[in-house]
N, C-alpha and C positions, 0 to 999 in steps of 0.2 A: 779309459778302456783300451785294450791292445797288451803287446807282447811286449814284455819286458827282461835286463836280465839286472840281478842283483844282485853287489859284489858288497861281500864284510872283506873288510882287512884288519889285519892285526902286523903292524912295523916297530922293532926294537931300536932303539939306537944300536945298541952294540949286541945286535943280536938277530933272532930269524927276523920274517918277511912271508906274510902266510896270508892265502887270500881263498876265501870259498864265493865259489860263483853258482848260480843258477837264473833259469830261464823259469820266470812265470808267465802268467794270463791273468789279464787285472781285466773283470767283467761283472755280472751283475751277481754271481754266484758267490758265495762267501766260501774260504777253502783255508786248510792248515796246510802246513810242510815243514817236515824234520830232513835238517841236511847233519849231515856224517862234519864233526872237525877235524881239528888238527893239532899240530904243536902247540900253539899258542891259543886255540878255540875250543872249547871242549864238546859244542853242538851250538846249534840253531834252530831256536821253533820260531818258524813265520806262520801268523795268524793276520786273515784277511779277511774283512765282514765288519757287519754292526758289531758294537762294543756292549756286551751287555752289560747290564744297569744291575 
């Protein structure tokens, strides 16, 4: 539980270096989020909660 932040990267050898960040809240409530990508990311869904069956 608490504040967090969370970092994708995506590093080429011989090429970009792309990193998307964001700050969540990991608590008792179950929550989605779509972040915006990049060159090398095309999006991100984060899903937080029980896993349904």
């Amino acid at each position: 539980m608490g504040s967090y932040t969370l970092f994708i990267e995506a590093v080429r050898e011989k090429g970009t270096h792309q990193l998307i960040r964001t700050g969540i809240e990991i608590g008792d409530q179950p929550f989605e989020k779509d972040l915006k990508g990049n060159i090398e990311i095309s999006s991100v869904h984060l899903s937080y909660g029980m896993r349904k069956q």
